[in-house]
TORPA-4810 file (N, C-alpha, C, O; in nm, 3 decimals):
<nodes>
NODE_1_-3.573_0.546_2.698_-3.496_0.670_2.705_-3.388_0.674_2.597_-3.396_0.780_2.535_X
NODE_2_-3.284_0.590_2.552_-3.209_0.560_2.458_-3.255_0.596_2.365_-3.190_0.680_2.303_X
NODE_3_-3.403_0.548_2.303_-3.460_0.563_2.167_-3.465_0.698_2.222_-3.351_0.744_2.219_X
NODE_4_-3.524_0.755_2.257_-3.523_0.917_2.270_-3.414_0.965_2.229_-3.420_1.015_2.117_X
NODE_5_-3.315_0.967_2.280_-3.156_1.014_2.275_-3.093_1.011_2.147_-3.028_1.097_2.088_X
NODE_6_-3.134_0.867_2.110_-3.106_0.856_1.943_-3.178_0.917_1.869_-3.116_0.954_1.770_X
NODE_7_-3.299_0.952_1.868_-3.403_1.032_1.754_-3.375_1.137_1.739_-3.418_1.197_1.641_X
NODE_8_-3.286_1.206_1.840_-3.260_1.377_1.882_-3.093_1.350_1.794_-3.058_1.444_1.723_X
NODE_9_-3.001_1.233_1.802_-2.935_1.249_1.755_-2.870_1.154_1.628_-2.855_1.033_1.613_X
NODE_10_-2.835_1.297_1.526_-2.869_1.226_1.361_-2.750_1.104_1.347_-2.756_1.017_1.261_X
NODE_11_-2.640_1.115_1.449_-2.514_1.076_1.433_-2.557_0.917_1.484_-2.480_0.825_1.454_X
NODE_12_-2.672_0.888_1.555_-2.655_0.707_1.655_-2.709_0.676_1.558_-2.762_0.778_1.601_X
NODE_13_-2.769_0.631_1.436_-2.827_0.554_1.319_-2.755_0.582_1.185_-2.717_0.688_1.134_X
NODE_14_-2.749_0.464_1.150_-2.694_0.446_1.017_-2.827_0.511_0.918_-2.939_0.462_0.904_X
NODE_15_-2.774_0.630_0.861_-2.867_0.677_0.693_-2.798_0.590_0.626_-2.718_0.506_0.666_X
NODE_16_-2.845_0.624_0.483_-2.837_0.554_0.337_-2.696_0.600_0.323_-2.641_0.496_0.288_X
NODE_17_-2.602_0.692_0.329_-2.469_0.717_0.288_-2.377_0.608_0.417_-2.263_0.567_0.396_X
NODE_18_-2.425_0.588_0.497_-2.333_0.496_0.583_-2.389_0.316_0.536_-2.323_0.212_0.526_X
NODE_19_-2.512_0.338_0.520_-2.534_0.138_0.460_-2.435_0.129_0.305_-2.371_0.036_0.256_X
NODE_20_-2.455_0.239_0.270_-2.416_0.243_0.105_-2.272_0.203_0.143_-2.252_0.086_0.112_X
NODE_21_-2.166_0.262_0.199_-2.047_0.295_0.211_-1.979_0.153_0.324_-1.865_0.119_0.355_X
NODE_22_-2.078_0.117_0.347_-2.082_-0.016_0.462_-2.008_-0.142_0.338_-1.907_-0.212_0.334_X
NODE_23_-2.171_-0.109_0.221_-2.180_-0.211_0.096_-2.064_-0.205_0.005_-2.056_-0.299_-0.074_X
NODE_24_-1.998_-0.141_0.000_-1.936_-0.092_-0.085_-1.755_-0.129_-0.058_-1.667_-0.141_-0.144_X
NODE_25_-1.742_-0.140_0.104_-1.648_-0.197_0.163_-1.546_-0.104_0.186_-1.427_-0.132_0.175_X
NODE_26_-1.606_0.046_0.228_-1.544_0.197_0.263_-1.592_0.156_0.444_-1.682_0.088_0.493_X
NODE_27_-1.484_0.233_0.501_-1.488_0.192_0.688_-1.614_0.362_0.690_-1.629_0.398_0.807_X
NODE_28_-1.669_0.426_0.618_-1.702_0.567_0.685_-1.785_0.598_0.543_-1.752_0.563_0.430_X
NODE_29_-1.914_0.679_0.588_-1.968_0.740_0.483_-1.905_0.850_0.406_-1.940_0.867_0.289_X
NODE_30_-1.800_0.940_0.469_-1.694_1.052_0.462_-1.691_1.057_0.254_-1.711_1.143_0.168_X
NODE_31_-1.642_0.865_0.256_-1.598_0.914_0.091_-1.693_0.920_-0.009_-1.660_0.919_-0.128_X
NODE_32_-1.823_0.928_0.033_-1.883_0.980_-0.049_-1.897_1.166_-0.066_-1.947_1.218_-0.166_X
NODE_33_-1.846_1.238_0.042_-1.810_1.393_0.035_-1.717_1.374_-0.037_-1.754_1.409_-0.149_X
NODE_34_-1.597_1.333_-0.041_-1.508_1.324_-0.187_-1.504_1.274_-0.297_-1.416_1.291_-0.381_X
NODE_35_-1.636_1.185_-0.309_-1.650_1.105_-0.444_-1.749_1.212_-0.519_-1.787_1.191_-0.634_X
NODE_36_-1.798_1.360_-0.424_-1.885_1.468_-0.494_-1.764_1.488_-0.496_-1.705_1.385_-0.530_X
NODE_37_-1.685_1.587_-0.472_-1.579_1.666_-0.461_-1.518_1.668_-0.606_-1.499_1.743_-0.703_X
NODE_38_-1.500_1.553_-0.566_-1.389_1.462_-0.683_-1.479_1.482_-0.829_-1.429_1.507_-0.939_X
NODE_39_-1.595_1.468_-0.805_-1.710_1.417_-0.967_-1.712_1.589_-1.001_-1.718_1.640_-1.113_X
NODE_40_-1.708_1.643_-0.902_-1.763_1.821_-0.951_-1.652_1.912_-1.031_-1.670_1.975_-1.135_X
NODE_41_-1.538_1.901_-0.956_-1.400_1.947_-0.984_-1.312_1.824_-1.104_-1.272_1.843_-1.218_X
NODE_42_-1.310_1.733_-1.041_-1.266_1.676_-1.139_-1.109_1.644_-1.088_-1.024_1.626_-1.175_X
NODE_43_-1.080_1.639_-0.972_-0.962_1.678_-0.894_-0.854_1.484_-0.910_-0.733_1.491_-0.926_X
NODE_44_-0.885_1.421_-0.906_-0.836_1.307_-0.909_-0.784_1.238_-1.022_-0.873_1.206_-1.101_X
NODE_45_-0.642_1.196_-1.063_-0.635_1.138_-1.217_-0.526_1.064_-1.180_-0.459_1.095_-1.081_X
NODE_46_-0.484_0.914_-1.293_-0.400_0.839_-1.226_-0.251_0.902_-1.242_-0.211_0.995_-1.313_X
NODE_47_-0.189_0.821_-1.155_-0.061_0.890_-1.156_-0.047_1.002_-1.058_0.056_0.984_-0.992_X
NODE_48_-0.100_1.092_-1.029_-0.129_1.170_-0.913_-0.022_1.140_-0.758_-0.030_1.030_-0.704_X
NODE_49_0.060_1.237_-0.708_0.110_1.207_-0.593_-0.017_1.295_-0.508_-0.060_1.407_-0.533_X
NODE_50_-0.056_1.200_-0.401_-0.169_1.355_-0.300_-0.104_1.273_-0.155_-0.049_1.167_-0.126_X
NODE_51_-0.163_1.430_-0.073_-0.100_1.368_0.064_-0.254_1.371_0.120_-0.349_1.433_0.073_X
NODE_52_-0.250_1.289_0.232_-0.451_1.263_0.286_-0.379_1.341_0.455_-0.277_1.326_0.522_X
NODE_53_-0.478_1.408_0.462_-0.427_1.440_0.610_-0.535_1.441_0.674_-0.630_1.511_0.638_X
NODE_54_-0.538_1.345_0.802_-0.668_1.362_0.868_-0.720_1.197_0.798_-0.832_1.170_0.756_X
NODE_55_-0.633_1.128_0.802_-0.716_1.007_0.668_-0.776_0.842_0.773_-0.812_0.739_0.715_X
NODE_56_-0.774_0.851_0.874_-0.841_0.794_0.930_-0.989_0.798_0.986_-1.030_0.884_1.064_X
NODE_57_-1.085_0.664_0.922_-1.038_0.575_0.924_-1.015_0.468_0.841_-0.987_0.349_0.855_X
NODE_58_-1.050_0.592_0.692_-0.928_0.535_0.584_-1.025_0.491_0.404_-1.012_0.418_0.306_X
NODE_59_-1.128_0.609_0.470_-1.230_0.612_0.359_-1.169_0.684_0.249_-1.150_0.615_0.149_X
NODE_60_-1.125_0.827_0.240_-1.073_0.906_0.148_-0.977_0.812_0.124_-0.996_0.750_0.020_X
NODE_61_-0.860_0.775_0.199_-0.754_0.696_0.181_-0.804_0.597_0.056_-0.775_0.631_-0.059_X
NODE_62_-0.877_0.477_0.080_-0.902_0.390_0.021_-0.938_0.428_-0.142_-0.890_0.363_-0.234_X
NODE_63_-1.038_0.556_-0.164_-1.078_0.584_-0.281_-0.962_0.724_-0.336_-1.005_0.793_-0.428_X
NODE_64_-0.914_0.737_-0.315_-0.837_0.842_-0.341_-0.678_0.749_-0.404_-0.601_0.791_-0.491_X
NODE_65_-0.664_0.593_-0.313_-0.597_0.469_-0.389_-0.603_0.458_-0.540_-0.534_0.471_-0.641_X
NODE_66_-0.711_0.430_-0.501_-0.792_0.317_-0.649_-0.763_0.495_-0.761_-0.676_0.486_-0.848_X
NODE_67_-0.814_0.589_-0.753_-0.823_0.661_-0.861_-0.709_0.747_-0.911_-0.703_0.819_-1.011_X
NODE_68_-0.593_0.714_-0.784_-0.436_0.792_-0.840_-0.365_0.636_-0.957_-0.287_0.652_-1.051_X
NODE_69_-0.426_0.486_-0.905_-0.366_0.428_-0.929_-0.232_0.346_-0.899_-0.153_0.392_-0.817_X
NODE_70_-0.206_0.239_-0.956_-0.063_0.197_-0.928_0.076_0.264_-0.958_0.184_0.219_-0.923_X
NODE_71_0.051_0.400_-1.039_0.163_0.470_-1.074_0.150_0.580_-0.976_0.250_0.647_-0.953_X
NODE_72_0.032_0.608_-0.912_-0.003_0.727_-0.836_0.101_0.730_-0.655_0.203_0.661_-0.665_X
NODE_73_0.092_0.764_-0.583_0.179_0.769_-0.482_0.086_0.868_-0.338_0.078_0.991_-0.338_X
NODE_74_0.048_0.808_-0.267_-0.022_0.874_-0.161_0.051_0.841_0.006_0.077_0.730_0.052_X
NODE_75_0.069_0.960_0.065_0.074_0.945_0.215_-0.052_0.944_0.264_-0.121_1.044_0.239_X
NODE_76_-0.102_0.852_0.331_-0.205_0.923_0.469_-0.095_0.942_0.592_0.013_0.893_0.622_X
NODE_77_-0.203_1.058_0.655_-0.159_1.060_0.796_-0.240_1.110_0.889_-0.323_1.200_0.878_X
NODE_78_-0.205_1.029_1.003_-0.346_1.038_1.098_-0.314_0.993_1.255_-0.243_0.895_1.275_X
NODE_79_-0.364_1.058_1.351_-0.336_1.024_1.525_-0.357_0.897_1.520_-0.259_0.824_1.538_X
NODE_80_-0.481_0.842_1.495_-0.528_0.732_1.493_-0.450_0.638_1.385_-0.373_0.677_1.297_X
NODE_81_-0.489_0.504_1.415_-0.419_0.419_1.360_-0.540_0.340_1.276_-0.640_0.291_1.330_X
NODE_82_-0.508_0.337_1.124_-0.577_0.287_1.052_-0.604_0.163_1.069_-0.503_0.093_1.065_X
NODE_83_-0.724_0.093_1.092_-0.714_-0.085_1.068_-0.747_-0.120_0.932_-0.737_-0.243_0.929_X
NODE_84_-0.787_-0.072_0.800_-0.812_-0.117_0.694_-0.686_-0.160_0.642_-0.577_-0.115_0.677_X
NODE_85_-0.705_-0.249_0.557_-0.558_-0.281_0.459_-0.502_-0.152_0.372_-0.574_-0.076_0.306_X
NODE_86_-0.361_-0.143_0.388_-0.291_0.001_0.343_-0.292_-0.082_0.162_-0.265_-0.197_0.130_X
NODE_87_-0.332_0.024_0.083_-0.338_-0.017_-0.042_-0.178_0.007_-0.063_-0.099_0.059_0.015_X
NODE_88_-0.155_-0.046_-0.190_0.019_-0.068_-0.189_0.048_0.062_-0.265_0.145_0.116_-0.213_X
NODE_89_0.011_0.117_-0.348_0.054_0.286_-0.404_0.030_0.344_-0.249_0.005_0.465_-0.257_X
NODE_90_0.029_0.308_-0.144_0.019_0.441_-0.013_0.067_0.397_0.112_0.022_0.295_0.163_X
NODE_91_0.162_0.471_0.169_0.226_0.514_0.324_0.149_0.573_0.385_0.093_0.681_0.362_X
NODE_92_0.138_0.470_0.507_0.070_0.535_0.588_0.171_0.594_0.731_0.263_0.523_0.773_X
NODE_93_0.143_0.711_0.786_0.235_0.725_0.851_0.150_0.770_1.011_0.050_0.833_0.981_X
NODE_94_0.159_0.759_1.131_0.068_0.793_1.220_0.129_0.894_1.305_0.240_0.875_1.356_X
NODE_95_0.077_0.979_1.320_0.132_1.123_1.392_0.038_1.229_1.385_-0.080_1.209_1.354_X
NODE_96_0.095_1.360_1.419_-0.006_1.438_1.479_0.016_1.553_1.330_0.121_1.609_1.362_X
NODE_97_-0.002_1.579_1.269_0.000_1.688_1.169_0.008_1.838_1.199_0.027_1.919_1.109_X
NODE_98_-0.005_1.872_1.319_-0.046_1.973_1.391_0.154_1.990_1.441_0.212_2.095_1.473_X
NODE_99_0.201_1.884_1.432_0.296_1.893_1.493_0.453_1.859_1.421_0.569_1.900_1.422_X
NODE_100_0.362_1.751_1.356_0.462_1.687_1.235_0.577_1.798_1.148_0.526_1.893_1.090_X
NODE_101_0.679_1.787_1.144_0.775_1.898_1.014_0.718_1.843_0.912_0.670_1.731_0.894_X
NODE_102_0.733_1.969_0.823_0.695_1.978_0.685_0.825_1.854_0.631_0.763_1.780_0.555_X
NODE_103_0.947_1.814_0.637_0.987_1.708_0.616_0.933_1.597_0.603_0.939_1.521_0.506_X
NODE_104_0.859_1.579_0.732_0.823_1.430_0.743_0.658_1.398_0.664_0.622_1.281_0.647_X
NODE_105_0.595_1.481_0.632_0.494_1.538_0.534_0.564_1.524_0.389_0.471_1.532_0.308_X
NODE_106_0.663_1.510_0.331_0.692_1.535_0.192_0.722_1.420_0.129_0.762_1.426_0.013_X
NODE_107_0.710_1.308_0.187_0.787_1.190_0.139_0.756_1.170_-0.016_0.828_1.100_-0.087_X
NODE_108_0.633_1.241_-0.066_0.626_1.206_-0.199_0.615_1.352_-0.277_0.598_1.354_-0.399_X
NODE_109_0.626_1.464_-0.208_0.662_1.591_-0.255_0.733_1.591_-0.366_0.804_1.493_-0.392_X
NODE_110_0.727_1.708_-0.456_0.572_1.825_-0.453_0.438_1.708_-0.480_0.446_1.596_-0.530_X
NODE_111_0.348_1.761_-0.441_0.236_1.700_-0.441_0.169_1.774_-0.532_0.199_1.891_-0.557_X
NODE_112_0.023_1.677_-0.619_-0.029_1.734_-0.732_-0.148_1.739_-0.612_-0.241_1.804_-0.660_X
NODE_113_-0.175_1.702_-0.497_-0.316_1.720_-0.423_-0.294_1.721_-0.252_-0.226_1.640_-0.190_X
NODE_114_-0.353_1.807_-0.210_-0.340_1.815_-0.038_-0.474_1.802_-0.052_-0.539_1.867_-0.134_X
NODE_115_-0.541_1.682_0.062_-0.659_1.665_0.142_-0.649_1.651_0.250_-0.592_1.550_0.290_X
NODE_116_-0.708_1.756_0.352_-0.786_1.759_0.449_-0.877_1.742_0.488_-0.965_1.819_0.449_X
NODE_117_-0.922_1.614_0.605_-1.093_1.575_0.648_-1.026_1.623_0.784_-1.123_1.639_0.859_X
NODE_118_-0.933_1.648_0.841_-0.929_1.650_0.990_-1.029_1.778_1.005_-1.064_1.883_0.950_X
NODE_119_-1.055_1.663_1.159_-1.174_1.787_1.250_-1.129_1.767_1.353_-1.062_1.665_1.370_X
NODE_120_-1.158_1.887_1.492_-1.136_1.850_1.601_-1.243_1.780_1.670_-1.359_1.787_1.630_X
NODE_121_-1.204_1.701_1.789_-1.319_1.634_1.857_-1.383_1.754_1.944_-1.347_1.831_2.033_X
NODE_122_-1.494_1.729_1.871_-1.631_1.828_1.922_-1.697_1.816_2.042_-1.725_1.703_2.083_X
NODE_123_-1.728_1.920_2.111_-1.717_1.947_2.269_-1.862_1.948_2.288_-1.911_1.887_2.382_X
NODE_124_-1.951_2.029_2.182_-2.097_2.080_2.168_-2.087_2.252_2.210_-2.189_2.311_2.246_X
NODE_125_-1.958_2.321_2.201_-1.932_2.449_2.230_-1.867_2.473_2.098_-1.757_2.444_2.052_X
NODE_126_-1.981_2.542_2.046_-2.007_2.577_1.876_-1.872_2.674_1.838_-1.806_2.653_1.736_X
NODE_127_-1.844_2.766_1.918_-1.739_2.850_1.915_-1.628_2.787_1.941_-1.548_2.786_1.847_X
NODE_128_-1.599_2.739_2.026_-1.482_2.632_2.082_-1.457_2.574_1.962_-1.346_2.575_1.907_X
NODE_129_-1.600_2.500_1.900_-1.538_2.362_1.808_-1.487_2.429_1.668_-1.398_2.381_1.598_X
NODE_130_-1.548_2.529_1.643_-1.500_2.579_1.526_-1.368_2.671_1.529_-1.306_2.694_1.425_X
NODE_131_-1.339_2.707_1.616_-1.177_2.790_1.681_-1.097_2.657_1.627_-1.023_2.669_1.530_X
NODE_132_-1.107_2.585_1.665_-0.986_2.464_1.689_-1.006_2.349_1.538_-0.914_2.270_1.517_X
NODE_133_-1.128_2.349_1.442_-1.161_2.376_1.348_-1.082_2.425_1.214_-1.034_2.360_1.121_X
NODE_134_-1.088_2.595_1.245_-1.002_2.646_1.159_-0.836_2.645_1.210_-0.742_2.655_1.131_X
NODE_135_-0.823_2.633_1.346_-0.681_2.628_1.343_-0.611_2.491_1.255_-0.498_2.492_1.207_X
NODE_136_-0.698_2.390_1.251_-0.671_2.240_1.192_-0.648_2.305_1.051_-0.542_2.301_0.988_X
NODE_137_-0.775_2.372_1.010_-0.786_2.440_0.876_-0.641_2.512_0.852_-0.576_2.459_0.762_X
NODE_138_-0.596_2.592_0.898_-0.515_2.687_0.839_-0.372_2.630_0.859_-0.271_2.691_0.823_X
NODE_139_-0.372_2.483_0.931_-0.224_2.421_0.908_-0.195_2.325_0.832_-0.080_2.281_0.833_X
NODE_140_-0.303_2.265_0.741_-0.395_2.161_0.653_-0.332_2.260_0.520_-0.286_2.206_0.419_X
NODE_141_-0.336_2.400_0.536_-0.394_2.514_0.416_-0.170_2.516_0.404_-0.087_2.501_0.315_X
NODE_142_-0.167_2.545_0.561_0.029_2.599_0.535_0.060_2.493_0.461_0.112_2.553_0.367_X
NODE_143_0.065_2.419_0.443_0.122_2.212_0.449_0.061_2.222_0.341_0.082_2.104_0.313_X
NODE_144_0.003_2.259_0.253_-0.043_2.273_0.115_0.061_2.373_0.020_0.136_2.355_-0.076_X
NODE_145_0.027_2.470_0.090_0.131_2.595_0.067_0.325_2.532_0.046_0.416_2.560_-0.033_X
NODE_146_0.315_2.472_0.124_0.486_2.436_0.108_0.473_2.322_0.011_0.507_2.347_-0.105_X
NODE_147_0.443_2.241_0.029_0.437_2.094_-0.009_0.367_2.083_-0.179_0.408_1.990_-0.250_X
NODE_148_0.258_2.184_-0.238_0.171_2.147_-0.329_0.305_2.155_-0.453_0.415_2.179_-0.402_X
NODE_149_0.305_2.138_-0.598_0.344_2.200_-0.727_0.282_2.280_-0.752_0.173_2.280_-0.694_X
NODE_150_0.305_2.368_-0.829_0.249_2.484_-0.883_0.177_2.413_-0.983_0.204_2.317_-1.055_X
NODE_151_0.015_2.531_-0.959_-0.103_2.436_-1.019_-0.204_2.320_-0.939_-0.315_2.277_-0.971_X
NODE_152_-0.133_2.293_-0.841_-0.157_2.172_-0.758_-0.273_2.204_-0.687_-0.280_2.327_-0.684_X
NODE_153_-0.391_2.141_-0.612_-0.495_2.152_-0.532_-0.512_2.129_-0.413_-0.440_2.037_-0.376_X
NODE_154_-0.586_2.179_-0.321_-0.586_2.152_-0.191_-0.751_2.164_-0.175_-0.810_2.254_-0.235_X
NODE_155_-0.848_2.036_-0.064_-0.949_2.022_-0.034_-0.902_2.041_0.106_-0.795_1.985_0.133_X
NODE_156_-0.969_2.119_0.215_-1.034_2.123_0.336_-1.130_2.133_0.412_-1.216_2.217_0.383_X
NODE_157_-1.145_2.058_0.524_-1.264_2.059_0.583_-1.237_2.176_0.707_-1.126_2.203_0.753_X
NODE_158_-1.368_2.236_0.748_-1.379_2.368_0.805_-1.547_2.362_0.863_-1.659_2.330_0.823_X
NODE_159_-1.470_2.423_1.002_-1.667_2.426_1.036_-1.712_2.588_1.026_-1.645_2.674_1.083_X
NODE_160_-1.803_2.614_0.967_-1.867_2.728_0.950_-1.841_2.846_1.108_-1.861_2.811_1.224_X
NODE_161_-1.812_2.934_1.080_-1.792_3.039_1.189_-1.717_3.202_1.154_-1.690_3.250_1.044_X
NODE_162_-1.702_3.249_1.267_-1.641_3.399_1.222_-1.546_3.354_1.183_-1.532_3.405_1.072_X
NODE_163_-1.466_3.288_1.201_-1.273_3.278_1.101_-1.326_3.225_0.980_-1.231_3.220_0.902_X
NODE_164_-1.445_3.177_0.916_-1.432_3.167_0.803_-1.420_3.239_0.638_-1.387_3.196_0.528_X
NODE_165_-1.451_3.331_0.675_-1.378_3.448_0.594_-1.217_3.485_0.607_-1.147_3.533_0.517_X
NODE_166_-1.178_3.453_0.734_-1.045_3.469_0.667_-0.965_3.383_0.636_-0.852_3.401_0.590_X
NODE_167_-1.042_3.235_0.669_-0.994_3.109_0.607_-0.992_3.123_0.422_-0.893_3.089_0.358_X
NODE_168_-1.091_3.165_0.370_-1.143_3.201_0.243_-1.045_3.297_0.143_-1.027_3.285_0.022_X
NODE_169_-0.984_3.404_0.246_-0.907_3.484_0.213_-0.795_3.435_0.169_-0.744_3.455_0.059_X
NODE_170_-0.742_3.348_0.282_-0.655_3.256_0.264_-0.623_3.140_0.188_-0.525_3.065_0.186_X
NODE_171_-0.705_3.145_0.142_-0.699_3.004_0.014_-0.684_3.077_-0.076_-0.601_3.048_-0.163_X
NODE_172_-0.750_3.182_-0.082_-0.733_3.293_-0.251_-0.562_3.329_-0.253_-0.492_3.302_-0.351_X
NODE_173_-0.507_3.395_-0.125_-0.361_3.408_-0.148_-0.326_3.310_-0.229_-0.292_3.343_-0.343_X
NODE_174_-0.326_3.176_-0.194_-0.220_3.077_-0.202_-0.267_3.030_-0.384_-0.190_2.988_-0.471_X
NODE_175_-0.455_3.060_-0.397_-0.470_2.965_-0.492_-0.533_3.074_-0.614_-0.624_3.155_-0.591_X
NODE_176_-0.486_3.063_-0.706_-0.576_3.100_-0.891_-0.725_3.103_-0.844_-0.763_3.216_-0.877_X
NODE_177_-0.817_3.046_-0.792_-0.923_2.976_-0.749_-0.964_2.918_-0.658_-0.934_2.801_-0.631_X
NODE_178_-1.053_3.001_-0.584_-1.137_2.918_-0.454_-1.274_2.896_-0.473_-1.348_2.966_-0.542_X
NODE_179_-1.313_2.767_-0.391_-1.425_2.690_-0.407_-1.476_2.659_-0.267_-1.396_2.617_-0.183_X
NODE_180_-1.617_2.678_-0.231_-1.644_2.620_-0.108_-1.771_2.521_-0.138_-1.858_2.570_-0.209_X
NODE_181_-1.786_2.419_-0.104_-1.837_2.310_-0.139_-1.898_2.246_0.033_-1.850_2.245_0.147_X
NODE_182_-2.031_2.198_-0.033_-2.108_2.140_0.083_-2.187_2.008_0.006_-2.300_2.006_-0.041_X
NODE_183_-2.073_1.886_0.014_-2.186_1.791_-0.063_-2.260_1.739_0.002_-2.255_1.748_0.125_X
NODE_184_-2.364_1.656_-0.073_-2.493_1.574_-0.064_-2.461_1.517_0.072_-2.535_1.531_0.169_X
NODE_185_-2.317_1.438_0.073_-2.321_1.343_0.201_-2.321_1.419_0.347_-2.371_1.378_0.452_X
NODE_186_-2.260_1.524_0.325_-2.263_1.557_0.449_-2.418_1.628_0.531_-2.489_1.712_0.477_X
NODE_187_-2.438_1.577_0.650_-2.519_1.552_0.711_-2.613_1.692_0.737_-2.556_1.786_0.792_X
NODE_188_-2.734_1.705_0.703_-2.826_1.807_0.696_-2.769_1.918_0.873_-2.754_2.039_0.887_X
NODE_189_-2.757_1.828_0.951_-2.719_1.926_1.114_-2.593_1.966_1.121_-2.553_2.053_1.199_X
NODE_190_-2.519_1.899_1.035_-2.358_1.974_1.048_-2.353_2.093_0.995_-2.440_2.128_0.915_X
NODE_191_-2.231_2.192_1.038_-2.230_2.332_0.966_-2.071_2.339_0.945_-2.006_2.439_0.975_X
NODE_192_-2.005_2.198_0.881_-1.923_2.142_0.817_-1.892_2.175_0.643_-1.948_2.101_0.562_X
NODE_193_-1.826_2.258_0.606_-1.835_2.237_0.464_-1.664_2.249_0.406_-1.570_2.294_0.471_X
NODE_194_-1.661_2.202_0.285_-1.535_2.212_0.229_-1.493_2.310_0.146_-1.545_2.312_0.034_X
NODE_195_-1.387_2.418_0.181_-1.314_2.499_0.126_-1.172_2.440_-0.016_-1.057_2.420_0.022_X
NODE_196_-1.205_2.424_-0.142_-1.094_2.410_-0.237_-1.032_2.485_-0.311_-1.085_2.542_-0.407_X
NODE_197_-0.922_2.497_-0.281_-0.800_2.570_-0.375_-0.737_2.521_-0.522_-0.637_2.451_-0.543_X
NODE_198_-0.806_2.568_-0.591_-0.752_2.505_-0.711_-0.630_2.608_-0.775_-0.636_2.729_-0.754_X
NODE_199_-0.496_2.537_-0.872_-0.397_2.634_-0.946_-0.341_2.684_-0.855_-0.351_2.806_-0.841_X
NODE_200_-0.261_2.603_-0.756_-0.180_2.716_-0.672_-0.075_2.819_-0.738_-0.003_2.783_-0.831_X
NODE_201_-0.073_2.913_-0.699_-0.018_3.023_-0.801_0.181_2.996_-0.780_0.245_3.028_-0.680_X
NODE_202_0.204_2.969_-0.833_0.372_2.988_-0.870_0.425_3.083_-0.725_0.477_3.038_-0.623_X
NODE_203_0.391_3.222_-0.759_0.484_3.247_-0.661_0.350_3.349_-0.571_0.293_3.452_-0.606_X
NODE_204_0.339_3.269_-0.452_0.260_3.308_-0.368_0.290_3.420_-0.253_0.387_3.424_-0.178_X
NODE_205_0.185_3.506_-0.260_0.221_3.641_-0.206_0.233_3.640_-0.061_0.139_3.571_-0.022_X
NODE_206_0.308_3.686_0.050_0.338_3.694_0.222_0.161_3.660_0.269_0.075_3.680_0.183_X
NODE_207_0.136_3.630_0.352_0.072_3.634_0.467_0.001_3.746_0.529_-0.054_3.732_0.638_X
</nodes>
């Protein structure tokens, strides 16, 4: 019965993006969606301050390290508590983002990059999961909005649904350029994809 249960679901077996990412000495297949992200846009360079939100359990974190560099400067932050080793360019801080002040978010402000992987824990109530989804989305998007430099970028994750158009809308306010992106890694049954704001505009128009 188990083997049944697992064949129906894509998530109980390791694919090739989770052995790869195993080999490679990443805790999550995740950074290979930002190692497309990153290769397409071009979003990552050393020196770079970015804040990781949602960065457990510490895949983006880890590669998003290595490519700002030792001059670069990164917060993660996350409910959960990371067990990987904190690379030394990055603070990790553990809290709820949903809740956190934009203060305690800025420690390395203005930021040249906001990333978002947070998702909510999924119920299997498609409407439900994507409501609570974009609400993650659109406080991932504010926390970009305050926090980015002008010019600066923001990646989020978003599950496909009716608010996603006005998630879309909403990135155009804030950004020169919007991008919605569905890479390779992410999993053929998810309806998961990433919304990017590139050039946040100087002086961004009300709400």
């Amino acid at each position: 019965m188990a083997k049944g249960r697992n064949a129906k679901n894509p998530y109980a077996r390791a694919d090739r993006f989770t052995v790869e990412a195993k080999k490679q000495g990443y805790p999550a297949r995740s950074v290979f969606k930002l190692e497309e992200i990153d290769r397409r846009i071009r979003l990552l360079r050393p020196g770079m301050h970015v804040l990781d939100l949602g960065a457990a359990p510490g895949s983006w974190m880890l590669y998003t390290a290595q490519k700002i560099g030792r001059n670069g400067k990164l917060l993660a932050v996350d409910l959960t508590e990371i067990t990987v080793p904190i690379p030394e360019n990055t603070t990790f801080s553990q809290g709820d983002a949903l809740s956190l002040e934009n203060e305690a978010l800025a420690m390395f402000a203005p930021y040249d990059l906001v990333l978002s992987d947070m998702a909510p824990n999924t119920t299997g109530n498609r409407l439900g999961d994507q409501t609570r989804s974009f609400e993650l989305f659109m406080r991932a998007l504010k926390i970009a909005e305050m926090l980015l430099k002008p010019g600066g970028a923001f990646v989020g994750k978003i599950f496909m649904g009716e608010d996603f158009a006005n998630a879309k809308k909403d990135v155009k306010r804030v950004f020169g350029e919007e991008r919605a992106l569905k890479p390779e890694g992410t999993r053929t049954s998810s309806y998961e994809l990433f919304l990017v704001g590139l050039a946040r505009k100087t002086t961004v128009p009300a709400a």
